[in-house]
C-alpha beads as a LAMMPS data file, in Angstrom:
LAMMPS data file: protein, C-alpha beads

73 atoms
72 bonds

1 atom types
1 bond types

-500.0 500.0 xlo xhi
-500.0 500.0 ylo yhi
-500.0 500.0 zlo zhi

Masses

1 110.0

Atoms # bond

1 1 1 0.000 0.000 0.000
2 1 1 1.509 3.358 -0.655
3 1 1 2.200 6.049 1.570
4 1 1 -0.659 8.146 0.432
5 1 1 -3.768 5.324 0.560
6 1 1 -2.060 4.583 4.002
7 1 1 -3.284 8.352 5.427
8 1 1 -6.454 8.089 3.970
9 1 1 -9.223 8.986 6.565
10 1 1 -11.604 6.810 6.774
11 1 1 -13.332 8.066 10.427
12 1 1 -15.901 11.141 9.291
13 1 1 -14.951 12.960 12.522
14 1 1 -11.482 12.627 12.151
15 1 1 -11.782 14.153 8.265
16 1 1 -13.794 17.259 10.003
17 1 1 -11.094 17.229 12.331
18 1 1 -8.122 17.881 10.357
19 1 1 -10.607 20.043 8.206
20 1 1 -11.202 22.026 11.438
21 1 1 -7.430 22.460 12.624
22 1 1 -6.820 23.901 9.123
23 1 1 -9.436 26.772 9.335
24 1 1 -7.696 27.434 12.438
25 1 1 -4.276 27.751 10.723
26 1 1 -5.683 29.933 7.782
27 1 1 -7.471 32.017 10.888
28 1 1 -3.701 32.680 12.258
29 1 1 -4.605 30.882 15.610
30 1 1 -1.740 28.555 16.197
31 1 1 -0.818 28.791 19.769
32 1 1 -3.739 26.716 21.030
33 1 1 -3.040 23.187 22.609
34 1 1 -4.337 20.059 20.989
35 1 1 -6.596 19.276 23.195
36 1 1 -8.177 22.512 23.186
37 1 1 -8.464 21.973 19.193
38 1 1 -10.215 18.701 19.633
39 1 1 -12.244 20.153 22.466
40 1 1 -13.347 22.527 20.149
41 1 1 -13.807 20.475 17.251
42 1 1 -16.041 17.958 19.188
43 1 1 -18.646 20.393 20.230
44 1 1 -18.582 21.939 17.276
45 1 1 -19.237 18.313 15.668
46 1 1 -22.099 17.708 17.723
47 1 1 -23.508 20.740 17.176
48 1 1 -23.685 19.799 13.307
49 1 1 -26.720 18.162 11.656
50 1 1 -26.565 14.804 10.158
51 1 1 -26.599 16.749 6.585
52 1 1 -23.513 18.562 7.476
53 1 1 -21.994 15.229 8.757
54 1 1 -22.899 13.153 5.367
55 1 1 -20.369 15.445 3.733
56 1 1 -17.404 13.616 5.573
57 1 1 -19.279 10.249 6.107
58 1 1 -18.943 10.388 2.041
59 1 1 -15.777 11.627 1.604
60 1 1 -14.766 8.924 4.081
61 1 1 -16.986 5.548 1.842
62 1 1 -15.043 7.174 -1.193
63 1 1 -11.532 6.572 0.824
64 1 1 -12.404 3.564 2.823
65 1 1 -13.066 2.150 -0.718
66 1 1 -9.967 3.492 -2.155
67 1 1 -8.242 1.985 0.762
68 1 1 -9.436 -1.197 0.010
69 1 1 -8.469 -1.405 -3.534
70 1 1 -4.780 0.115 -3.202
71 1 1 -4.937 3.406 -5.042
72 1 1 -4.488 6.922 -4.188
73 1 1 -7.894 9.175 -4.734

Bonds

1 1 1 2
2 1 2 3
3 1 3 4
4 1 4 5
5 1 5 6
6 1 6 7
7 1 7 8
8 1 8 9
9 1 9 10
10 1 10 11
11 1 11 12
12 1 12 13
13 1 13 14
14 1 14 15
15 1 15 16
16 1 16 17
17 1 17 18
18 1 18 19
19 1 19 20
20 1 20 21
21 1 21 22
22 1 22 23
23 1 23 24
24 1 24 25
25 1 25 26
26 1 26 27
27 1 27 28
28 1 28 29
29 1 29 30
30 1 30 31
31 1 31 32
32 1 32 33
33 1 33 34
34 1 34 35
35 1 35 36
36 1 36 37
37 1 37 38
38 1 38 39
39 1 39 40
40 1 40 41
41 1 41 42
42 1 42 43
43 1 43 44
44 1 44 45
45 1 45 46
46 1 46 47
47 1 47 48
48 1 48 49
49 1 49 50
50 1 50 51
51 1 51 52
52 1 52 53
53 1 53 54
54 1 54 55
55 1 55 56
56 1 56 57
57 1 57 58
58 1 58 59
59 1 59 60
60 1 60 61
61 1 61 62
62 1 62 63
63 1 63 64
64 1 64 65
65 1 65 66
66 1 66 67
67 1 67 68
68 1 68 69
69 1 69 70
70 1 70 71
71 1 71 72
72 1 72 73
């Protein structure tokens, strides 16, 4: 498997996560701890409807199955 099917996510929270810690990083906030970032993230996640949370459920079926097969997406 290469490097790149290896990171796929394929956990929707953990896509919205790293999707999440970017915004922050185009925001400028970078002296925050991790765990204040996940804190964060999870409420914000929970706050989200199940529409908003089929966006990374999706995006994480397209790289679960790419995964699978071996190839990059």
């Amino acid at each position: 498997m290469s490097d790149t099917t290896k990171n796929l996510q394929v956990n929707p929270y953990f896509l919205f996560l790293a999707q999440f810690r970017e915004n922050l990083k185009a925001r400028g906030v970078t002296n925050i701890k991790a765990t204040t970032v996940a804190r964060m993230a999870g409420k914000k996640w929970r706050q989200m409807s199940d529409a908003q949370k089929a966006i990374y459920s999706g995006i994480a079926q397209i790289n679960r199955e790419a995964r699978l097969r071996g190839y990059s997406v």
